[in-house]
Every structure is written in structure tokens, then in C-alpha cells.
PyMOL Python script that loads the backbone (N, CA, C, O; Angstrom):
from pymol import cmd

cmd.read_pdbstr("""\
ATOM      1  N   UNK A   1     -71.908  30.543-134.859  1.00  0.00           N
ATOM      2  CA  UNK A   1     -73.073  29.707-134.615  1.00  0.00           C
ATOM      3  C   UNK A   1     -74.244  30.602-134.255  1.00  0.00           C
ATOM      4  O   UNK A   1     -74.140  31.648-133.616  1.00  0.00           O
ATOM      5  N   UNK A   2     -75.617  29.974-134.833  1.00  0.00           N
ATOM      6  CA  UNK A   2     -76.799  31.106-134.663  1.00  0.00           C
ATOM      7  C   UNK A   2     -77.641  30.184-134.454  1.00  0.00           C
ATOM      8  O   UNK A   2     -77.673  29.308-135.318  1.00  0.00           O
ATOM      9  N   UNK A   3     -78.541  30.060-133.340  1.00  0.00           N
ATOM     10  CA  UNK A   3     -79.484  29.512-133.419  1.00  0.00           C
ATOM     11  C   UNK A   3     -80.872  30.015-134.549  1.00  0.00           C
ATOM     12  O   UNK A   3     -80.934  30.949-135.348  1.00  0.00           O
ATOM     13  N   UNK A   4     -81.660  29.173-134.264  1.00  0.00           N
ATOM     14  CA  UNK A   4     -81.964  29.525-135.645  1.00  0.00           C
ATOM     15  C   UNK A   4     -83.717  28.746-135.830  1.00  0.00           C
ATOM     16  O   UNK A   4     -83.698  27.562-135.492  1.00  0.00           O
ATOM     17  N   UNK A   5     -84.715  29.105-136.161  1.00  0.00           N
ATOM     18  CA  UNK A   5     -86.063  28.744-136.038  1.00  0.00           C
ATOM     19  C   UNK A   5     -87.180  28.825-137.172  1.00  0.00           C
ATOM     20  O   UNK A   5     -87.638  29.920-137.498  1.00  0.00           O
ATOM     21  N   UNK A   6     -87.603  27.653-137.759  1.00  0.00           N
ATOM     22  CA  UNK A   6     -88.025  27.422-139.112  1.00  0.00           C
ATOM     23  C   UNK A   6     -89.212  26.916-138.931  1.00  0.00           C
ATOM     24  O   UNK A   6     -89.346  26.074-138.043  1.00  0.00           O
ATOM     25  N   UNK A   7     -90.648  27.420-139.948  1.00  0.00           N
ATOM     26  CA  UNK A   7     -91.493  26.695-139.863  1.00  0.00           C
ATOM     27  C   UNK A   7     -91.686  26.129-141.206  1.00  0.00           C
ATOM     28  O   UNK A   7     -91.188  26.949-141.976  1.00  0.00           O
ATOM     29  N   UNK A   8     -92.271  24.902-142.031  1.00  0.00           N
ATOM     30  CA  UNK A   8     -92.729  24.832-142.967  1.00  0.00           C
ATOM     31  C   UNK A   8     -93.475  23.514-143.657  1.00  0.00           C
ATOM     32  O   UNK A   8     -93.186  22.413-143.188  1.00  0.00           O
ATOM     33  N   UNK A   9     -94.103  23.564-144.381  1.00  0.00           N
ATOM     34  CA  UNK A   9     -94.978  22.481-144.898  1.00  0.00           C
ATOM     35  C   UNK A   9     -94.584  21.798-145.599  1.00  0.00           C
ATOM     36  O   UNK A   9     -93.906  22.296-146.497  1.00  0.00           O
ATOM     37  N   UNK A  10     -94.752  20.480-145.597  1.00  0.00           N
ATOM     38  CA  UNK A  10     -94.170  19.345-146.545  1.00  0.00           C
ATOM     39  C   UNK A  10     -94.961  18.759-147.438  1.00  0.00           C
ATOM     40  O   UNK A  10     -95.477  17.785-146.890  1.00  0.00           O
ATOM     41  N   UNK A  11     -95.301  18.860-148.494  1.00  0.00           N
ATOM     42  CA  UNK A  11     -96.583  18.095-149.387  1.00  0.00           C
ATOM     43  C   UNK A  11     -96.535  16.930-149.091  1.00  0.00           C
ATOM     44  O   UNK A  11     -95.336  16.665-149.011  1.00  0.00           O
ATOM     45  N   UNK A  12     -97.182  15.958-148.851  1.00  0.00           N
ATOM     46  CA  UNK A  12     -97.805  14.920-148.930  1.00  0.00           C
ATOM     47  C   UNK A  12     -97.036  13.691-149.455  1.00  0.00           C
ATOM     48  O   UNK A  12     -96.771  12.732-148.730  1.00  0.00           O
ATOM     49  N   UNK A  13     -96.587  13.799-151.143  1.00  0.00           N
ATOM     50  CA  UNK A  13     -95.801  13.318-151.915  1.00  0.00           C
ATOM     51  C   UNK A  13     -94.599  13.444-151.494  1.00  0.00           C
ATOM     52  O   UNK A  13     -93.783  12.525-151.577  1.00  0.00           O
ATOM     53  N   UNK A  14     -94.272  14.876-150.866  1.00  0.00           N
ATOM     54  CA  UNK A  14     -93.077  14.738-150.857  1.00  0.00           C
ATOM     55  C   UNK A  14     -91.959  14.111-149.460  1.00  0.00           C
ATOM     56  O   UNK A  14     -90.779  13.772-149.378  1.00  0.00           O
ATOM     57  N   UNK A  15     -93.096  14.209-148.545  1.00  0.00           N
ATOM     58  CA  UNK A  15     -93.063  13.402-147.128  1.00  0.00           C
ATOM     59  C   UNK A  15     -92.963  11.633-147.596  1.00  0.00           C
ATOM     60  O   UNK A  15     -92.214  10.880-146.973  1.00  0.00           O
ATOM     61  N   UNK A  16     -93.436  11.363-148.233  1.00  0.00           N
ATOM     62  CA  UNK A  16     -93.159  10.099-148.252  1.00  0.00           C
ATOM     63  C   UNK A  16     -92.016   9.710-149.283  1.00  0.00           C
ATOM     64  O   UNK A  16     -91.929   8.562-149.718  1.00  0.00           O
ATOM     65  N   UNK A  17     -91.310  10.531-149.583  1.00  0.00           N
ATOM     66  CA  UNK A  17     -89.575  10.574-150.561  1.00  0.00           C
ATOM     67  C   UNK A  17     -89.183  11.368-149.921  1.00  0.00           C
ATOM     68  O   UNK A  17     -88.751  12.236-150.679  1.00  0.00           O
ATOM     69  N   UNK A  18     -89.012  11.719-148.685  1.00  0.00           N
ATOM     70  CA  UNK A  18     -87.951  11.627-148.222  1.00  0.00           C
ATOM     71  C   UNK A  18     -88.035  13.032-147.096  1.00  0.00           C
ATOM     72  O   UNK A  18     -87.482  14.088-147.403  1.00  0.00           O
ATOM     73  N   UNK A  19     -88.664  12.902-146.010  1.00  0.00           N
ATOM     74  CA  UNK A  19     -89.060  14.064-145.003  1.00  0.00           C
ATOM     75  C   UNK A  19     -87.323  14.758-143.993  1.00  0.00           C
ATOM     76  O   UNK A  19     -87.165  15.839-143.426  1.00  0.00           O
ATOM     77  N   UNK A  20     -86.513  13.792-144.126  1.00  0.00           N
ATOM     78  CA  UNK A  20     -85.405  14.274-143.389  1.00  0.00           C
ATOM     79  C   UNK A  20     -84.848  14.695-144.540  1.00  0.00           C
ATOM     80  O   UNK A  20     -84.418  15.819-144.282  1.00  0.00           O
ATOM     81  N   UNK A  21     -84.638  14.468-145.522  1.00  0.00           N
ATOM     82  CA  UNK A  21     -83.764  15.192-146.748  1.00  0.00           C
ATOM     83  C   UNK A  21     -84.536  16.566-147.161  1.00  0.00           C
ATOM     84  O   UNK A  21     -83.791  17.460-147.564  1.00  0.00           O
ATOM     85  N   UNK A  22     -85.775  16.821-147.119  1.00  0.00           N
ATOM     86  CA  UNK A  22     -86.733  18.054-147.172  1.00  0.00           C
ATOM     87  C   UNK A  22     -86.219  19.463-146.168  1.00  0.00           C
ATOM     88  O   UNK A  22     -85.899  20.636-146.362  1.00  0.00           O
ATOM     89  N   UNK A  23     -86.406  18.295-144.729  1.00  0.00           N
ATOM     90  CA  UNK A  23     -85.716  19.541-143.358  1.00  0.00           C
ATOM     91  C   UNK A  23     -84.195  19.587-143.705  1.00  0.00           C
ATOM     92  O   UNK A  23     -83.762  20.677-143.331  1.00  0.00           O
ATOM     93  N   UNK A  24     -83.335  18.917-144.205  1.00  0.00           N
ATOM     94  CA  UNK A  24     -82.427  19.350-144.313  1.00  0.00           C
ATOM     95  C   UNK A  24     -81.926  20.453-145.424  1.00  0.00           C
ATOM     96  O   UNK A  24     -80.851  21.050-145.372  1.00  0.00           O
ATOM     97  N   UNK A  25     -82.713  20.566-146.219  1.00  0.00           N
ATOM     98  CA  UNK A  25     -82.780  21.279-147.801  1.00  0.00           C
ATOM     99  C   UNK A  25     -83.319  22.471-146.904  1.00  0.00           C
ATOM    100  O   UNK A  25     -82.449  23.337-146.809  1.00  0.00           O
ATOM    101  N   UNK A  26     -84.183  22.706-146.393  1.00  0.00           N
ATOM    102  CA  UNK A  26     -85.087  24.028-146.172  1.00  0.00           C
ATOM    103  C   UNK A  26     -83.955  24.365-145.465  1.00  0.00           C
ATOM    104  O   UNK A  26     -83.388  25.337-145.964  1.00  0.00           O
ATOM    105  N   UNK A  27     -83.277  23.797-144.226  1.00  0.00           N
ATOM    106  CA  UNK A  27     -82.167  24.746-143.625  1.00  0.00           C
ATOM    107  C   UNK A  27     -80.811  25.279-144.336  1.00  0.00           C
ATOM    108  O   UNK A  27     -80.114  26.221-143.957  1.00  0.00           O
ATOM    109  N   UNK A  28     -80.602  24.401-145.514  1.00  0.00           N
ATOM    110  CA  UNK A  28     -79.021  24.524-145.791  1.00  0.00           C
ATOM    111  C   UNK A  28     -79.524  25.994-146.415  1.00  0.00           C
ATOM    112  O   UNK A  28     -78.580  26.781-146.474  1.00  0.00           O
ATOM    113  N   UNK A  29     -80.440  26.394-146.761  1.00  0.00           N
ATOM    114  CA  UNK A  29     -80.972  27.247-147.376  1.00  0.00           C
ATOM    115  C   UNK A  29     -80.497  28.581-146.271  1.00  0.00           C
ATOM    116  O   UNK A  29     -80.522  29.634-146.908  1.00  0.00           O
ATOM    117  N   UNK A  30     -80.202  28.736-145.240  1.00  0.00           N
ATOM    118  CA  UNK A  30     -79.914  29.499-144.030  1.00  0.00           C
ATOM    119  C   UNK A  30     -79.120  29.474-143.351  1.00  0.00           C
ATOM    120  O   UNK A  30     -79.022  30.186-142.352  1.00  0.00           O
ATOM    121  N   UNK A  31     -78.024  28.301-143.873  1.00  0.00           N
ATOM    122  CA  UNK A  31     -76.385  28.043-143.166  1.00  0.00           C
ATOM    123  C   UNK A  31     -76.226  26.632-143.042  1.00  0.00           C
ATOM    124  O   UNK A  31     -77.064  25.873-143.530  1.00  0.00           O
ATOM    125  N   UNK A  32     -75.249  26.226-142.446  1.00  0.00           N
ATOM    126  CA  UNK A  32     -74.709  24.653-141.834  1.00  0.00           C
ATOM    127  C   UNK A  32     -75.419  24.571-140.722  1.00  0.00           C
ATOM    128  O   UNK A  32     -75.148  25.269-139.745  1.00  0.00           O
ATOM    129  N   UNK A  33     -76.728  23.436-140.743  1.00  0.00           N
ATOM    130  CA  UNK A  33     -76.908  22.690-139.765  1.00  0.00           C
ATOM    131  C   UNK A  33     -75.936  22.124-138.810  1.00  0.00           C
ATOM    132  O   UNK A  33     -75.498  21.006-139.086  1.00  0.00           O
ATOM    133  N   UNK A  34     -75.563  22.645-137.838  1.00  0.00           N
ATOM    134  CA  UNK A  34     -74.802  21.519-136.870  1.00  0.00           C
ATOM    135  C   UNK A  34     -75.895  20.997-136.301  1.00  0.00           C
ATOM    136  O   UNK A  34     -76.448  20.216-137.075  1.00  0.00           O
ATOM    137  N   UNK A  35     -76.363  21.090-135.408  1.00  0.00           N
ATOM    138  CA  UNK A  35     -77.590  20.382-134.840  1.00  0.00           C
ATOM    139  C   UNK A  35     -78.932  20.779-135.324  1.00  0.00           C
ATOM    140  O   UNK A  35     -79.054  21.926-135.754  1.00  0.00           O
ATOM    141  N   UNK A  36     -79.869  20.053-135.313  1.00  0.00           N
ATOM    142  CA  UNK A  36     -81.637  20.526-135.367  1.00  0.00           C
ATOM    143  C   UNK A  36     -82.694  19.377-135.163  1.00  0.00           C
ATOM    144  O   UNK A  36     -82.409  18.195-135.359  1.00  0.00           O
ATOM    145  N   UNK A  37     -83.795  19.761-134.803  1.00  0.00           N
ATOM    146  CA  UNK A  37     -84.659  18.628-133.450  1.00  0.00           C
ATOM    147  C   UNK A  37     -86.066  19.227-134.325  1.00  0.00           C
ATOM    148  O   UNK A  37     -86.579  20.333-134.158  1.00  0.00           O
ATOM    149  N   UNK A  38     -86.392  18.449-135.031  1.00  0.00           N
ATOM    150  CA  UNK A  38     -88.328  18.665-134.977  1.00  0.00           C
ATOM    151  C   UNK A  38     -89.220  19.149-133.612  1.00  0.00           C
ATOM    152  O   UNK A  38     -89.826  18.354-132.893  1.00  0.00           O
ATOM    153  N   UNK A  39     -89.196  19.894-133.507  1.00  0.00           N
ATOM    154  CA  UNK A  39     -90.170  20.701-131.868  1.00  0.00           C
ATOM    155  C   UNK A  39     -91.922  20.655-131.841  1.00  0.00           C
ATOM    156  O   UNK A  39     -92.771  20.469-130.970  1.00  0.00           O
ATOM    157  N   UNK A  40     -91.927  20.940-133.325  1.00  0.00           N
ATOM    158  CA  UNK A  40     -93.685  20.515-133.492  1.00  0.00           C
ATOM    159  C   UNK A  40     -93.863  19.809-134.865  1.00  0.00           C
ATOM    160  O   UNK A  40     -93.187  19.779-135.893  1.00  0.00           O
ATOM    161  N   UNK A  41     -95.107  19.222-134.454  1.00  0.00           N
ATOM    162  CA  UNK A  41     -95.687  18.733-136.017  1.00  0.00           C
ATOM    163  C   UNK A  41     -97.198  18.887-135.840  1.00  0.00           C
ATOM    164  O   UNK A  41     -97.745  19.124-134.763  1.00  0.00           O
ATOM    165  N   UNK A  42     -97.848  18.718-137.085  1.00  0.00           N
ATOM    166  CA  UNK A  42     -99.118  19.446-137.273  1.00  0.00           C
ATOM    167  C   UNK A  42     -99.791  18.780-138.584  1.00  0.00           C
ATOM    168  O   UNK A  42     -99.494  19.376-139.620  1.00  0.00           O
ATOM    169  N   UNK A  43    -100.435  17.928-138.705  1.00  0.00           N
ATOM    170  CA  UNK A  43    -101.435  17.677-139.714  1.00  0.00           C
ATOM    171  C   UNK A  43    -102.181  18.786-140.630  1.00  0.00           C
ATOM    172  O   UNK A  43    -103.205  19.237-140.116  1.00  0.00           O
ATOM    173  N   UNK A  44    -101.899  19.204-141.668  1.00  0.00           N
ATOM    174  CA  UNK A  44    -102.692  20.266-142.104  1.00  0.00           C
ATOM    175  C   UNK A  44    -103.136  19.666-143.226  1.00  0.00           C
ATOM    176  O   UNK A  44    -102.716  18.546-143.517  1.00  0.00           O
ATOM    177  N   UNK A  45    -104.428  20.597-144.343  1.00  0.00           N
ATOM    178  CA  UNK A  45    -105.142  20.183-145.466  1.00  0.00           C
ATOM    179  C   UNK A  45    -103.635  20.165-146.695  1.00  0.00           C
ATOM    180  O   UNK A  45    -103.422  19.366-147.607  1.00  0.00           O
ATOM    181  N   UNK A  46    -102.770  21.419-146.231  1.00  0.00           N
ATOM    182  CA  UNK A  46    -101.995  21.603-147.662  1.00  0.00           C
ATOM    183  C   UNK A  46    -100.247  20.705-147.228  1.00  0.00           C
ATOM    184  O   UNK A  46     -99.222  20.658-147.909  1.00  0.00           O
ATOM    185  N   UNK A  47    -100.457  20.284-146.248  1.00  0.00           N
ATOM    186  CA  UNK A  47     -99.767  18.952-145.725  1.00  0.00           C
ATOM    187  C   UNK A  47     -99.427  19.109-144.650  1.00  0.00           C
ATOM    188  O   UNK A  47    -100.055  19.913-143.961  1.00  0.00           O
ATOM    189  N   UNK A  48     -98.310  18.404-144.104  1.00  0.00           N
ATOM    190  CA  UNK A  48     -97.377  18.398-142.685  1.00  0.00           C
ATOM    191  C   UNK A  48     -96.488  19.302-142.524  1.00  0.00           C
ATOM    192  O   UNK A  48     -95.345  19.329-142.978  1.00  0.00           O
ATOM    193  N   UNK A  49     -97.233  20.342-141.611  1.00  0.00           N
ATOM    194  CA  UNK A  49     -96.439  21.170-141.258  1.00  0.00           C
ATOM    195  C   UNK A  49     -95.504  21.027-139.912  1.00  0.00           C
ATOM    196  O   UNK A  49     -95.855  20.313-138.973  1.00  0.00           O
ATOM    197  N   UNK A  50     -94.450  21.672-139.913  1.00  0.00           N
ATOM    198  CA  UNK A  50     -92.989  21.307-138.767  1.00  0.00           C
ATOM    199  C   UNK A  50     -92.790  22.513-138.285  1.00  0.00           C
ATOM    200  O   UNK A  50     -93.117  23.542-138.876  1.00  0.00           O
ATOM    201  N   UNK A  51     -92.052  22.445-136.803  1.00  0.00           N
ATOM    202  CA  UNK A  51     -91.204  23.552-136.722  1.00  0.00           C
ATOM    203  C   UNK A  51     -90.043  23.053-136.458  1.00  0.00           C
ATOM    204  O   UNK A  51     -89.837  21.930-135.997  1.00  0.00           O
ATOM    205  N   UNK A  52     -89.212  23.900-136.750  1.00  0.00           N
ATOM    206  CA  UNK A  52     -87.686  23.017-136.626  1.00  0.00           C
ATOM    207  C   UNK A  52     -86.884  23.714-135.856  1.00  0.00           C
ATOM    208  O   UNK A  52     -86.940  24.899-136.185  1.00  0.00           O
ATOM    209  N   UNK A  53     -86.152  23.525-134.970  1.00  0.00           N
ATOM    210  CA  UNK A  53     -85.307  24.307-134.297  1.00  0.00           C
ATOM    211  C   UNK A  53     -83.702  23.806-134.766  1.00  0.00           C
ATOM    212  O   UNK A  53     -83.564  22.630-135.104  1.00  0.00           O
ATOM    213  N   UNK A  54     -82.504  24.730-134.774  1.00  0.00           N
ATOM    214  CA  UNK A  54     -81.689  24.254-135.360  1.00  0.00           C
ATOM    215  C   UNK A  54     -80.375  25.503-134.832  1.00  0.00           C
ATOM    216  O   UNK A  54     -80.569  26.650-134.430  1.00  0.00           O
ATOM    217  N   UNK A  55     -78.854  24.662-135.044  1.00  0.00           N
ATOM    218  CA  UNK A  55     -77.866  25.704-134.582  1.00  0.00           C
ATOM    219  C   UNK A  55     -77.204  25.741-136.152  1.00  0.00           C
ATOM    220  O   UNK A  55     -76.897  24.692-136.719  1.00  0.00           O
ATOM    221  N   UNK A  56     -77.058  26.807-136.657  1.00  0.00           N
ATOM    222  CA  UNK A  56     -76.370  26.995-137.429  1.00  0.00           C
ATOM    223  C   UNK A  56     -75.078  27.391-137.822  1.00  0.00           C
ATOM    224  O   UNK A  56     -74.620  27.892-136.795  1.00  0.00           O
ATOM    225  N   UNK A  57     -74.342  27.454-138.573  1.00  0.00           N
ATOM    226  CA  UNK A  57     -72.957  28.092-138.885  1.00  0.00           C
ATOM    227  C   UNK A  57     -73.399  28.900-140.034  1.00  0.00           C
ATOM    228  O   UNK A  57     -73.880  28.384-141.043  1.00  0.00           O
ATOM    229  N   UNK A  58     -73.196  30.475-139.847  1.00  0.00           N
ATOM    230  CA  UNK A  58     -73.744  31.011-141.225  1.00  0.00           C
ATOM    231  C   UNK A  58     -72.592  31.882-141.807  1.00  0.00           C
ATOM    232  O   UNK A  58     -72.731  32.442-142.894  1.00  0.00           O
TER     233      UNK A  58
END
""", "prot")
cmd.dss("prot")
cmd.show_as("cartoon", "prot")
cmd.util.cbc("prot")
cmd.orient("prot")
């Protein structure tokens, strides 16, 4: 298990199909999510940006 700390932007389009299936795609990308908690969010021009905090299995 690794904790584990992600930032990234969500287009617009793609926030509204489907914003928990997005954070989950960007992490599997870095191991098995066991746990992870949205910590920030942020309105930006090139969309919604997150930070994600998360425990992984890698």
C-alpha cells in the first residue's frame, strides 16, 4: 500500500459523463485504489481541476 497524490483537470464535457469514473481512470493508471477522497476542487478556464488523495496497492 502507497499513499499516493494526484492533481488533474476534467473537461467540461467530460465532467458531466461521468466525473467519478474519470478519478477513477486517472488513478488505476498508478495502482488499485483502495481508498481516495477529493481534497480540493477548483474552477478553472480549461475545466475542473481536483486533487485527489488516494491509498494504493501498486
Amino acid at each position: 500500500m502507497q499513499p499516493f497524490e494526484l492533481e488533474l483537470v476534467i473537461e467540461p464535457q467530460r465532467w458531466r459523463q461521468g466525473r467519478v469514473a474519470a478519478c477513477r481512470q486517472a488513478l488505476a493508471a498508478h495502482g488499485e485504489p483502495l481508498r481516495w477522497a477529493i481534497t480540493a476542487a477548483e474552477q478553472r478556464p480549461e475545466g475542473q481541476w481536483l486533487r485527489l488523495e488516494a491509498v494504493l496497492l501498486v
